[in-house]
N, C-alpha and C positions, 0 to 999 in steps of 0.2 A: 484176154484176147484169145477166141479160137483161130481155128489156120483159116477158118471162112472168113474172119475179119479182113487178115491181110491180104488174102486172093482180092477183096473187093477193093482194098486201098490201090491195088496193083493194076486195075481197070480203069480204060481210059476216062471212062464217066466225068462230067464235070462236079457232080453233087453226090454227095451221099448220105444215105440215111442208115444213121448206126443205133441200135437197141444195146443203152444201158443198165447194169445189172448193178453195179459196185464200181464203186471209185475209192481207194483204200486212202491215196498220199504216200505219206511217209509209214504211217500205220501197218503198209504189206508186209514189213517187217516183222510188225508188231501180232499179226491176226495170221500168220500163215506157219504153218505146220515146218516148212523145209525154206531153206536161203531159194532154190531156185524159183520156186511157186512165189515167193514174192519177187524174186528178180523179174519174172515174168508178168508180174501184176504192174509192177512198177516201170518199166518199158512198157505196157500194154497203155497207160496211163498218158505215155508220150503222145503214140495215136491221135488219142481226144483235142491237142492242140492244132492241128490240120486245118488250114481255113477249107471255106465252101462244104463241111457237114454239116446236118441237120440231125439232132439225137431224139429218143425217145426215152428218159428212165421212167424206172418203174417206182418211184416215189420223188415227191419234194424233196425231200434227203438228199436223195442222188443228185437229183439237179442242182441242190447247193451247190454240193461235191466239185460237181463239173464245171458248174460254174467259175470256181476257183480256179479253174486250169484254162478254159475258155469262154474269154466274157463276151465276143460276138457272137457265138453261134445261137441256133435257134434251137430252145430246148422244150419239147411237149411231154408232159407227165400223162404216162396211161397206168394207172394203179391195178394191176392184178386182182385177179379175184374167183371167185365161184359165183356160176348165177343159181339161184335155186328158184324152183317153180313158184309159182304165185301163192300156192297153197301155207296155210297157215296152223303151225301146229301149236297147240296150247302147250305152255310150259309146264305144266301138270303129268301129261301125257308123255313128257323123255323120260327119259333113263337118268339114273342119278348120276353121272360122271360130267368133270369139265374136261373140255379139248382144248388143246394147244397142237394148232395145225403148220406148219411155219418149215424152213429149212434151219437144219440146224447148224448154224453157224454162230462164233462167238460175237458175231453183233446181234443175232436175237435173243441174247442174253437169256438160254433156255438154265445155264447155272445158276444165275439169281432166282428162277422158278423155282428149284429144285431145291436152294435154301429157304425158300419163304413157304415152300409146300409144307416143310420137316415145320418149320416154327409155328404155323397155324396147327398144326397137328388135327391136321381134319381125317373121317373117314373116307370123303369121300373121294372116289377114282379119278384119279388124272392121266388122262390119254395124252401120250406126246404122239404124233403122227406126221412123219416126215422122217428126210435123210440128211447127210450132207459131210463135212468132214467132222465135228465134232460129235457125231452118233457115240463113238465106241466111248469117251471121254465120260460123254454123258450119261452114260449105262451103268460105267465103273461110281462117277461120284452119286448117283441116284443107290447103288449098291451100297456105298459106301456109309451112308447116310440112312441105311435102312427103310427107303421109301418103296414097302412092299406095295400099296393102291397107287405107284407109277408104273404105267405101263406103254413100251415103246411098241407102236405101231407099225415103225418104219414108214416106207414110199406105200401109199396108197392111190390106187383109180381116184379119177376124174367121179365115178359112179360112188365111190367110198366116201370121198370128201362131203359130197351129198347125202348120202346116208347118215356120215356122222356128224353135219352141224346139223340134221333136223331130230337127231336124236340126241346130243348133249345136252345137256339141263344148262351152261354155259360156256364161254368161249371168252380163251386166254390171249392175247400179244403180250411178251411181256418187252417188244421191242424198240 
């Protein structure tokens, strides 16, 4: 929950429409770094109970999630994404690297990448691209692990994301 959240719940409005990201449960405990950031998730969570909103998450997932918490409201899934131009590039013509584009949090399961990278023992380069709170985690155990053809990108442009799925030879979710 941002403090724009509450500012809106705090307006006379009769309806509202809230943009879902995560719905953790009892889990905030489980997936958040410090007691507070999940005491916060977990109150933020209370929110979603509210009659008269209207949500939007950004996956089915989510909307299970929410589900769970409130089964009348009205929930529309708009799935995220990159648009890329029409244009068609032959898989021939990338660059040999796969991309894993995603935020890094421990539900995109970028740690299980990072063991099945080492066991495949391939040469070729895996771009992780993206932020989030498990970056630093992920650096150390990809260190850890010796997976020198990993390579962390970080936060990339809107312009970058494009760049790099027309130039990956393939493209990972491992979520």
């Amino acid at each position: 929950m941002y403090p724009v959240h509450l500012y809106s719940y705090a307006q006379p409005s009769p309806k509202k429409i809230i943009l879902v990201h995560e719905v953790f449960h009892d889990s905030a405990f489980k997936f958040n770094s410090s007691n507070s950031v999940a005491v916060l998730n977990y109150l933020n969570e209370q929110f979603y109970r509210i009659p008269s909103s209207d949500y939007i998450a950004n996956s089915n997932s989510t909307k299970n999630r929410l589900r769970m918490i409130n089964k009348t409201c009205t929930i529309e899934v708009i799935h995220p994404g990159v648009s890329l131009p029409d244009e068609t590039v032959s898989v021939s013509n990338r660059d040999d690297f796969a991309l894993c584009l995603t935020r890094l949090g421990i539900r995109k399961n970028i740690h299980r990448l990072l063991d099945s990278w080492k066991q495949i023992e391939t040469d070729i380069p895996l771009y992780i691209a993206g932020s989030g709170n498990m970056e630093s985690s992920l650096k150390r155990k990809s260190d850890e692990l010796k997976l020198d053809n990993v390579k962390f990108l970080g936060y990339v442009s809107e312009e970058k994301k494009k760049e790099l799925f027309r130039s990956a030879k393939f493209y990972i979710l491992p979520t």
